[in-house]
N, C-alpha and C positions, 0 to 999 in steps of 0.2 A: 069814572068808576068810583071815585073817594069820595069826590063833590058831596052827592046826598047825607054822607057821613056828617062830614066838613059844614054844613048846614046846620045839622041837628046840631053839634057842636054849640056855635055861634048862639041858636035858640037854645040853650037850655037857659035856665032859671041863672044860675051864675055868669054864663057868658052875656044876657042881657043887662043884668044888675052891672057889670064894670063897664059894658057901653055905654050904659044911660045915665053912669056918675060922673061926675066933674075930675073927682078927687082918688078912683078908685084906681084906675090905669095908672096915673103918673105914680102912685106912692107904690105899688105892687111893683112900676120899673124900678124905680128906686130902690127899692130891698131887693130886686134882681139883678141889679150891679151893683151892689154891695155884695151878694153874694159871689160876683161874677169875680170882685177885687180881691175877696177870700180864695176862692177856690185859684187866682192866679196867682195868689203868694202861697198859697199851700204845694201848688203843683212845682212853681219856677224854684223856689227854694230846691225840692228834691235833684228836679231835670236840671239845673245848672249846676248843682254837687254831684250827680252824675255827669256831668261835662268833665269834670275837673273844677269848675270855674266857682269858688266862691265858697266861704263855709268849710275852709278845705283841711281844719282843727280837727273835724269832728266827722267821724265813720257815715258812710253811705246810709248805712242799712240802722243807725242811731236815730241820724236825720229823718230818713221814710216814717218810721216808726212813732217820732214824736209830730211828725204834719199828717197821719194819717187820721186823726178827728178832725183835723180842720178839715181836710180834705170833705171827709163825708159830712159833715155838719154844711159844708157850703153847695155840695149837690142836694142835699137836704131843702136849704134853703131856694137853692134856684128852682128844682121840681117843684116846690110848693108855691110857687110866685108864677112860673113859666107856666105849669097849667090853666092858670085860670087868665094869666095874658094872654095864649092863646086864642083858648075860648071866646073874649070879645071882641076876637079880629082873625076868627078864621079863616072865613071865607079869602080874606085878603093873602092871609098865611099861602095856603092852597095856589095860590097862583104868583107866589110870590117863590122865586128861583133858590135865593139865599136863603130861607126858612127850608127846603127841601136838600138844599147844602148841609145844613147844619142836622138837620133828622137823621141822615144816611150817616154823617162823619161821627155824629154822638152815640152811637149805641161802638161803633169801633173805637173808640175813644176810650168809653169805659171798659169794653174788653180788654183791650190792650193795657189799661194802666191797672185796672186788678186780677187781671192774669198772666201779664208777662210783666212790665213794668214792674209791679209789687215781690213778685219772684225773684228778680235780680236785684233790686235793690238792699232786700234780706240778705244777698247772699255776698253784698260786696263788704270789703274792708274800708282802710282810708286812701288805699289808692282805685281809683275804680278804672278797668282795665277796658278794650275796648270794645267789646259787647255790651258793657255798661254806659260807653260814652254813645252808641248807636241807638241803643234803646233810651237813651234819654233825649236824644234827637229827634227822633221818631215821635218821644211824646209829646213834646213841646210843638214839633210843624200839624199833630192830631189836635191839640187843644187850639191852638191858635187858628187852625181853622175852624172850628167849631166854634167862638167869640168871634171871628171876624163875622161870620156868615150869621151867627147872632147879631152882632150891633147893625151890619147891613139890610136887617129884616127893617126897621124902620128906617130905612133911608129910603126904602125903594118901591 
């Protein structure tokens, strides 16, 4: 049903130009783990000070607060890389498990960490209690599945 989407995709004008280059895919992956390494110290800093674990000087909702550019600066960055990797491999994408992994878990992902995540971590102090430590559990096994099923899109 998607397929013919997923085609047109692949053929437009950008997804042919980073097929047919040497140099375009590898350097587009490459600023999409860089991106990948921001946005995993932007997120793990917060989710691990909601654990309790780490950072433990300085208030919950201080912390969120100062990772929350990074945060969007590195989704920023992975959108703007991830689209156009897509695009000249999607046919492959489309039948590829882990890419369909990661589609489903990333849009819950983000819901969950600027709508529920971002909510409590405003609202904790320096002890964060334990709806604070769940929801930061939660965010970390949603991100982590979204990077795993990410990096596994090229293995497979």
């Amino acid at each position: 049903m998607l397929e013919p989407f997923f085609r047109w995709c692949e053929s437009t004008l950008v997804g042919r130009a980073i097929a047919d280059s040497v140099w375009a895919f590898p350097i587009l992956e490459a600023v999409h783990l860089l991106g990948l390494c921001l946005l995993g110290g932007a997120l793990l800093v917060v989710d691990l000070r909601m654990l309790g674990v780490g950072l433990t000087g300085q208030p919950v909702s201080q912390l969120a607060r100062h990772a929350r550019p990074w945060l969007i600066a590195a989704l920023i960055v992975m959108v703007a890389t991830g689209i156009p990797l897509f695009l000249s491999e999607a046919i492959k994408a489309y039948y590829n498990t882990s890419f369909w992994v990661k589609m489903s878990t990333l849009p819950v992902a983000l819901v969950f960490t600027f709508g529920v995540r971002e909510r409590v971590a405003r609202s904790e102090g320096m002890e964060p209690g334990p709806r604070c430590k769940v929801i930061g559990a939660v965010s970390l096994a949603l991100w982590f599945t979204v990077a795993a099923a990410g990096r596994w899109i090229g293995f497979s």
